[in-house]
KEFI-606840 format. One record per atom (N, C-alpha, C): residue in one letter; chain; atom name; x, y, z. Coordinates in steps of 0.1 Angstrom, whole numbers, padded with zeros to 4 digits, m for minus. Each point is the difference from the previous one (the first is absolute). Example, Ala and Ser with C-alpha at 12.3 -4.5 7.8 and 13.67 -1.06 7.14 Angstrom:
+--------+--------+-------+-------+-------+-------+
| residu | chaine | atome |    xx |    yy |    zz |
+--------+--------+-------+-------+-------+-------+
|      A |      A |     N |  0132 | m0057 |  0078 |
|      A |      A |    CA | m0009 |  0012 |  0000 |
|      A |      A |     C |  0009 |  0012 |  0000 |
|      S |      A |     N | m0004 |  0011 | m0007 |
|      S |      A |    CA |  0009 |  0011 |  0000 |
|      S |      A |     C | m0008 |  0011 |  0008 |
+--------+--------+-------+-------+-------+-------+
END
This chain:
+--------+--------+-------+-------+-------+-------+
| residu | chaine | atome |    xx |    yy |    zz |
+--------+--------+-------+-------+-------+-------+
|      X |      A |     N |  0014 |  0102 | m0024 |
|      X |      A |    CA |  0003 | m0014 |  0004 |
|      X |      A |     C | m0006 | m0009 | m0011 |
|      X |      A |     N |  0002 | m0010 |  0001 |
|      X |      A |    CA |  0005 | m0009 | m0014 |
|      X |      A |     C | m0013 | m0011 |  0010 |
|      X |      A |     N | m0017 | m0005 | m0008 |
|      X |      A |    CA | m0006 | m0010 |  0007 |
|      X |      A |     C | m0007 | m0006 | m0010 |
|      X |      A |     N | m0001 | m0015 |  0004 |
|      X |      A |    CA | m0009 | m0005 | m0009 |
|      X |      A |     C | m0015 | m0002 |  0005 |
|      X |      A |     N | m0009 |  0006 | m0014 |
|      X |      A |    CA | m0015 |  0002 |  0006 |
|      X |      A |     C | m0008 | m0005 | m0013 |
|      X |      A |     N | m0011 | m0006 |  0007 |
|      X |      A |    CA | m0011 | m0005 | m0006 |
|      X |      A |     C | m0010 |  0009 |  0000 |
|      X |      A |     N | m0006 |  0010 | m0013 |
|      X |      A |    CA | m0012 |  0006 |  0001 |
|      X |      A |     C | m0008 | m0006 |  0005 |
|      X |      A |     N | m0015 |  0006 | m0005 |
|      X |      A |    CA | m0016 | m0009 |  0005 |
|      X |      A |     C |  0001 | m0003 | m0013 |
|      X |      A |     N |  0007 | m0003 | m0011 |
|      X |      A |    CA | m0006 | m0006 | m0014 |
|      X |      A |     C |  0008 | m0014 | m0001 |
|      X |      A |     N |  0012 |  0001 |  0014 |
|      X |      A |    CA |  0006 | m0014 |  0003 |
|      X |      A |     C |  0016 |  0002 | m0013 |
|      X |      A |     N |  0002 |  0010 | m0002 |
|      X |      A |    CA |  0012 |  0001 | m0008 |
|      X |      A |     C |  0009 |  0001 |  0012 |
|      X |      A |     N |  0017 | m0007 | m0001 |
|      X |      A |    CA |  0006 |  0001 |  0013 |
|      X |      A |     C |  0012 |  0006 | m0014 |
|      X |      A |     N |  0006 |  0005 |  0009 |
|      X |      A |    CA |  0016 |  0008 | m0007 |
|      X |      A |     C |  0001 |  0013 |  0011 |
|      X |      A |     N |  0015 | m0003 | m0005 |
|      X |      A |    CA |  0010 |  0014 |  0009 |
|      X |      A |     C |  0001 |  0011 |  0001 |
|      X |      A |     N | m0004 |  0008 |  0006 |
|      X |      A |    CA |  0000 |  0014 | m0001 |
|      X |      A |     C |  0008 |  0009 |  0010 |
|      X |      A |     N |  0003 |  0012 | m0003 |
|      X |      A |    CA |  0009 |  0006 |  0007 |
|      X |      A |     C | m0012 |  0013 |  0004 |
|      X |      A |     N |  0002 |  0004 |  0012 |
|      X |      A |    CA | m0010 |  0004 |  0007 |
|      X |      A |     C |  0006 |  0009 |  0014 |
|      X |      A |     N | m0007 |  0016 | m0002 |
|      X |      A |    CA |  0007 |  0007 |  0013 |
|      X |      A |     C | m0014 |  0000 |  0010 |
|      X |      A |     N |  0002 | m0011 |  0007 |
|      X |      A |    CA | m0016 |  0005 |  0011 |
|      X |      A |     C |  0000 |  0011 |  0006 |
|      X |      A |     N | m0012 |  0007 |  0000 |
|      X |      A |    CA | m0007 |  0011 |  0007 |
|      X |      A |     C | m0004 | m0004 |  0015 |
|      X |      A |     N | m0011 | m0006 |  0000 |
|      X |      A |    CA | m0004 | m0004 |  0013 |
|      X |      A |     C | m0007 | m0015 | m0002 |
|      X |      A |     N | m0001 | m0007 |  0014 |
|      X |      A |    CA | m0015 | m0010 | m0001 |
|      X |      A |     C | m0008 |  0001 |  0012 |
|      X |      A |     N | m0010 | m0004 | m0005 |
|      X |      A |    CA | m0018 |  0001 |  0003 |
|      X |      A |     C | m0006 | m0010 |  0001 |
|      X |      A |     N | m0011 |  0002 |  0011 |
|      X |      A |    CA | m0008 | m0010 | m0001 |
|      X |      A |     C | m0010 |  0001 | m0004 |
|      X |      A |     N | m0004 |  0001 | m0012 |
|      X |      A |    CA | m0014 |  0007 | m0009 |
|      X |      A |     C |  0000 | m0009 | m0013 |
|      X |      A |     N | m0009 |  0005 | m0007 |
|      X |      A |    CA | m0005 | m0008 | m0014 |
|      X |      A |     C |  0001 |  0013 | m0009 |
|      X |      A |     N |  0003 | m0009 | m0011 |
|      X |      A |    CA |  0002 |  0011 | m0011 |
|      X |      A |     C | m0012 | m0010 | m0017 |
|      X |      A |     N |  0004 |  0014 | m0011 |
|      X |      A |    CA | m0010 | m0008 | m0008 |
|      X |      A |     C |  0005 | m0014 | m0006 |
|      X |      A |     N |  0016 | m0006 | m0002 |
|      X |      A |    CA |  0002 | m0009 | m0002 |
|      X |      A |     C |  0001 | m0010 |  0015 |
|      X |      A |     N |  0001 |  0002 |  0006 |
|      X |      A |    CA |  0000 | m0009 |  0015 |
|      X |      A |     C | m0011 |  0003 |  0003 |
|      X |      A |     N | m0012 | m0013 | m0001 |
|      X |      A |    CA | m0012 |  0003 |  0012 |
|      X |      A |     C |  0002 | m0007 |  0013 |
|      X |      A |     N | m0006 |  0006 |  0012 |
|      X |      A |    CA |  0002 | m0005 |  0009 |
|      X |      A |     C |  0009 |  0008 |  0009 |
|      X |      A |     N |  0001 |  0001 |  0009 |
|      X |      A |    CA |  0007 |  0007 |  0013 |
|      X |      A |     C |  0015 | m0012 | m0001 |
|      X |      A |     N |  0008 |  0010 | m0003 |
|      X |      A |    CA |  0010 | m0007 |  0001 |
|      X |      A |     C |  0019 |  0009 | m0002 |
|      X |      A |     N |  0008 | m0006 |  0003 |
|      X |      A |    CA |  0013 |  0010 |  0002 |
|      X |      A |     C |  0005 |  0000 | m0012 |
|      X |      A |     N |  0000 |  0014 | m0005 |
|      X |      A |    CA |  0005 |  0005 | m0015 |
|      X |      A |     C |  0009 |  0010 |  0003 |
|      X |      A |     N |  0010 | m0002 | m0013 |
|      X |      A |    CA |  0014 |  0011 |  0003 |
|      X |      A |     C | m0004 |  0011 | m0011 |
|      X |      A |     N |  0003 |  0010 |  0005 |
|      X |      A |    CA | m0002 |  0009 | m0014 |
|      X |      A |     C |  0019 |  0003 | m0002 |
|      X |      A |     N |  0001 | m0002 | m0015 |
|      X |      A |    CA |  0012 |  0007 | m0003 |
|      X |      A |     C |  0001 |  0004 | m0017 |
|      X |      A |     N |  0010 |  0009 | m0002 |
|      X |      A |    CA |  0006 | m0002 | m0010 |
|      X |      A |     C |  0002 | m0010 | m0008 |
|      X |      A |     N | m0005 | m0002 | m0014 |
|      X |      A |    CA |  0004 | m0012 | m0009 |
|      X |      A |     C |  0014 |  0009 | m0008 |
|      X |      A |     N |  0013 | m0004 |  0004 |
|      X |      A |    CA |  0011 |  0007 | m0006 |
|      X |      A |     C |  0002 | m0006 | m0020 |
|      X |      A |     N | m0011 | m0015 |  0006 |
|      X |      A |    CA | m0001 | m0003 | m0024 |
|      X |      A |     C | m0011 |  0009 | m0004 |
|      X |      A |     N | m0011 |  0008 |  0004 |
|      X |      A |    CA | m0008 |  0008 | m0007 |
|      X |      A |     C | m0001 |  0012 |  0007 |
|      X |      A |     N |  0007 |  0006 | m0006 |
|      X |      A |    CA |  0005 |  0016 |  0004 |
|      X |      A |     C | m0002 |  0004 |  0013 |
|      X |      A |     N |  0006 | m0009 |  0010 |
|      X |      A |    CA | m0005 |  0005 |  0015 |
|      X |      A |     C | m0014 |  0001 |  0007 |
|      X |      A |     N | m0011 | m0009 | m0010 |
|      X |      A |    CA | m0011 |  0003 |  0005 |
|      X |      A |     C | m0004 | m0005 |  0011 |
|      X |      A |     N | m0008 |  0005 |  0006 |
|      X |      A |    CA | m0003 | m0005 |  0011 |
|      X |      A |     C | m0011 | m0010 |  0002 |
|      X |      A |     N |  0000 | m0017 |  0005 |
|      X |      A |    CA | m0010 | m0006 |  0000 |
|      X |      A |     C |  0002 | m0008 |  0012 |
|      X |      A |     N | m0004 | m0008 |  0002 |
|      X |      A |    CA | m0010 | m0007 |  0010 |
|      X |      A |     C |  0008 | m0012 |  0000 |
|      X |      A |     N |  0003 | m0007 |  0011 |
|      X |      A |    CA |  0005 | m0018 | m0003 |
|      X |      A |     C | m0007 | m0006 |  0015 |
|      X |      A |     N | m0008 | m0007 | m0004 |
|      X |      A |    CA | m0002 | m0009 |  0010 |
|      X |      A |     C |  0011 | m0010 |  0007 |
|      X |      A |     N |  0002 |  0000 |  0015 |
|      X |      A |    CA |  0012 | m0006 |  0004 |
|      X |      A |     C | m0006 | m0011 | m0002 |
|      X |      A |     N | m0007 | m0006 |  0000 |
|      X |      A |    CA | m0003 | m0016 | m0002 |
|      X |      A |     C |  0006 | m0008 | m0013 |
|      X |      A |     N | m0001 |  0011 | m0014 |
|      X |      A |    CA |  0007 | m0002 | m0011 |
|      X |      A |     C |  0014 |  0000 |  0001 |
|      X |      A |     N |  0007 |  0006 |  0011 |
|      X |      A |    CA |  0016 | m0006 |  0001 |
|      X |      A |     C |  0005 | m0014 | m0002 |
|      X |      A |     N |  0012 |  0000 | m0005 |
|      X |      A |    CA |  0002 | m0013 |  0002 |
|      X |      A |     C |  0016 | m0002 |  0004 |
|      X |      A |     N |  0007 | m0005 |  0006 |
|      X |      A |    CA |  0013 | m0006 |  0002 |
|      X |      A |     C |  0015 |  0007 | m0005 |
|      X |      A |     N |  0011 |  0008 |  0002 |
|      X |      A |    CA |  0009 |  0004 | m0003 |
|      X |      A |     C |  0006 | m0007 | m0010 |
|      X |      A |     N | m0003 | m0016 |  0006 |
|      X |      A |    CA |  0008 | m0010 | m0014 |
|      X |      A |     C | m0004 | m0004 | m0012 |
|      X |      A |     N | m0015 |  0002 |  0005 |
|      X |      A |    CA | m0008 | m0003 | m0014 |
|      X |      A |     C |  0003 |  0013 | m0014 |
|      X |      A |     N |  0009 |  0011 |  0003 |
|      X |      A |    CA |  0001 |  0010 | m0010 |
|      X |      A |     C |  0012 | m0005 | m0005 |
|      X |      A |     N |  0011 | m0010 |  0004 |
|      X |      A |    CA |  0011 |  0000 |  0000 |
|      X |      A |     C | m0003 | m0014 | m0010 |
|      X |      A |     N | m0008 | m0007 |  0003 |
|      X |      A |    CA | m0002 | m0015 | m0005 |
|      X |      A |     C | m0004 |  0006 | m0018 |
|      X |      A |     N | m0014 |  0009 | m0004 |
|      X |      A |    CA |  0000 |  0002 | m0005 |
|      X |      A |     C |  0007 |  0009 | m0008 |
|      X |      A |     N |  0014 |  0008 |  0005 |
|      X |      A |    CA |  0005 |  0009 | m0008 |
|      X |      A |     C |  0013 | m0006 | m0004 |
|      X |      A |     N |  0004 | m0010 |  0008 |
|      X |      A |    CA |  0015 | m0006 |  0000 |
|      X |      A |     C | m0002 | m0011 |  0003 |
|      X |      A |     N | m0003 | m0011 | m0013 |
|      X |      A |    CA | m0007 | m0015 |  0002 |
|      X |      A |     C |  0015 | m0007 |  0003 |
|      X |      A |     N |  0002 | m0009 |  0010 |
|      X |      A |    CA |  0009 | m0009 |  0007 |
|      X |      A |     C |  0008 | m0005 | m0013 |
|      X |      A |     N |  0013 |  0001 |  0004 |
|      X |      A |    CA |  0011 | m0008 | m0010 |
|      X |      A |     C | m0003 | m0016 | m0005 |
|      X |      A |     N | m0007 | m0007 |  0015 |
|      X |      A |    CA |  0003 | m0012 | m0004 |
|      X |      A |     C | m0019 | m0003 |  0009 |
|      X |      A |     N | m0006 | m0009 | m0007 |
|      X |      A |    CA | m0016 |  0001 |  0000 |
|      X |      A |     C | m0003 | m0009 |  0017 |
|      X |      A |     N |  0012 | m0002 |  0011 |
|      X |      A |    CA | m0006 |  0001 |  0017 |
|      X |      A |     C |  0008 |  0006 |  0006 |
|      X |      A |     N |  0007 |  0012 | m0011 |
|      X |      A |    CA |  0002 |  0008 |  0014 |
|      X |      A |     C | m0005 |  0013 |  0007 |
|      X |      A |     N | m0014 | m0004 | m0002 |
|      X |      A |    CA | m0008 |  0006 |  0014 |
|      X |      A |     C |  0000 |  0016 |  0000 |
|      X |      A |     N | m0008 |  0003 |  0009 |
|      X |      A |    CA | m0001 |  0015 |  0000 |
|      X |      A |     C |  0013 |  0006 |  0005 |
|      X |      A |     N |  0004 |  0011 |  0000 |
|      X |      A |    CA |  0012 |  0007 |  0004 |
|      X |      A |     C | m0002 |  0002 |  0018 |
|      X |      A |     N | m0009 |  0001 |  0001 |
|      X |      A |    CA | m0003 |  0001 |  0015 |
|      X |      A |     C | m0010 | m0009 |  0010 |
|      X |      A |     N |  0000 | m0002 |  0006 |
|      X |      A |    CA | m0004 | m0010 |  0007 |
|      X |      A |     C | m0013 |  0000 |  0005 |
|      X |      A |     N | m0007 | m0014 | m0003 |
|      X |      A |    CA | m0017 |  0007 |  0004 |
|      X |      A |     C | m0004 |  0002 |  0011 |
|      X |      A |     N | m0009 |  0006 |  0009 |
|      X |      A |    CA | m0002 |  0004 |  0008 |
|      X |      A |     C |  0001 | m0015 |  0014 |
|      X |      A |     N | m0005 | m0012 | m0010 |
|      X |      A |    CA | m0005 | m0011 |  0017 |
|      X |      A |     C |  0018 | m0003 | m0003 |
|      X |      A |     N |  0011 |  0002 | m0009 |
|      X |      A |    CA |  0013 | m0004 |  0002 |
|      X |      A |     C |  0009 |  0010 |  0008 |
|      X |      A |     N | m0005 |  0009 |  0006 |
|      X |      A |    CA |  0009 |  0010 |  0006 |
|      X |      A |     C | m0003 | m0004 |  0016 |
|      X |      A |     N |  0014 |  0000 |  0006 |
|      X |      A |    CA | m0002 | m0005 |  0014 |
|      X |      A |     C |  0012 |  0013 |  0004 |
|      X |      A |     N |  0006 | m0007 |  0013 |
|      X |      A |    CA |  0010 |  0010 |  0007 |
|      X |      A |     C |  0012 |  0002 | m0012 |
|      X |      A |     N |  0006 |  0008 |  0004 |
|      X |      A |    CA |  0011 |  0003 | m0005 |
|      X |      A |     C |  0013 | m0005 |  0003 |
|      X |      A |     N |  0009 | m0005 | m0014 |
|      X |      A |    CA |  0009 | m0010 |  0004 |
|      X |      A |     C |  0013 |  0007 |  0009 |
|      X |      A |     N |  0005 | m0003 |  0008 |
|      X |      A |    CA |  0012 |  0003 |  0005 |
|      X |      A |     C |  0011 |  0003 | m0014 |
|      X |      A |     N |  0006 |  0010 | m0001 |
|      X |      A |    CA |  0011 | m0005 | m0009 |
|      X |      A |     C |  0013 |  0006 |  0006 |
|      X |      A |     N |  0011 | m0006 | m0002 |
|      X |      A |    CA |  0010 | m0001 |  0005 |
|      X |      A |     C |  0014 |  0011 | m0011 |
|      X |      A |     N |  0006 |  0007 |  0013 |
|      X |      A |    CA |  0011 |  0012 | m0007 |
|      X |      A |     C |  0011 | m0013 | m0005 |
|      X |      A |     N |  0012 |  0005 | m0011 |
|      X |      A |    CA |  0006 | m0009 | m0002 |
|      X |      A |     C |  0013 |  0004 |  0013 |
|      X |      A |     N |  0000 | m0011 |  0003 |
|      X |      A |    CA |  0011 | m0005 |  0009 |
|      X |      A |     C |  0000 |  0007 |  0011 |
|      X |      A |     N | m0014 |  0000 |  0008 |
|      X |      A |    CA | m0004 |  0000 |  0013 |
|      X |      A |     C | m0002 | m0015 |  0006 |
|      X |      A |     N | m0002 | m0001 |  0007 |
|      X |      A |    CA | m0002 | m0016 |  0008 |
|      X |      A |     C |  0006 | m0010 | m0009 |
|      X |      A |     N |  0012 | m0002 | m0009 |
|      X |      A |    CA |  0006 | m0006 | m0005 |
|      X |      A |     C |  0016 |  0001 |  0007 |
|      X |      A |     N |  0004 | m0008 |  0000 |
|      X |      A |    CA |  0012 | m0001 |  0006 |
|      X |      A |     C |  0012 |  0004 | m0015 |
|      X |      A |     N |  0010 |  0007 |  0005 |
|      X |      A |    CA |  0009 |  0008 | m0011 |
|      X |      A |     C |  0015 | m0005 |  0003 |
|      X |      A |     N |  0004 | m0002 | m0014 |
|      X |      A |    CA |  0012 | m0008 |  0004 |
|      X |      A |     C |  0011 |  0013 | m0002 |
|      X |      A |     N |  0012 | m0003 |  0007 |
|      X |      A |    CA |  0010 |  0009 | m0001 |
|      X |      A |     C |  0007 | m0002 | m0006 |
+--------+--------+-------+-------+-------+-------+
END
């Protein structure tokens, strides 16, 4: 899976990543009791390391940075979390429309 993460040295970029498991433990780069994934780094030979979930960040924010907007307000490709509400109704074509013969 394809996530954007911030080490403990504060570098943020994309990585592609097969998780193993998560935990609620400390490791030597995370101090502190806290929820860490172990997985696969599929950019350095499959090794296996450590990501703190706190260092996650946003689906859109990999997309902002990898595929910068055509025109400089059109916004993230997905919608931020306080803009998502119910789901719109949308309509089949030429249901509840009246059809001429």
């Amino acid at each position: 899976m394809k996530i954007l993460y911030e080490n403990y040295k504060g570098v943020r970029r994309s990585r592609v990543v097969v998780p193993i498991k998560i935990e609620y433990r400390t490791s030597k780069y995370h101090p502190g009791t806290q929820w860490i994934m172990d997985a696969h780094d599929c950019e350095d030979a499959m090794k296996v390391k450590d990501f703190a979930l706190c260092g996650l960040y946003p689906a859109w924010e990999i997309a902002e940075m990898e595929e910068p907007a055509s025109k400089p307000d059109a916004g993230p490709p997905y919608p931020r979390p306080s803009a998502v509400g119910p789901p719109r109704q949308q309509r089949l074509p030429g249901v509840g429309e009246e059809t001429m013969r």
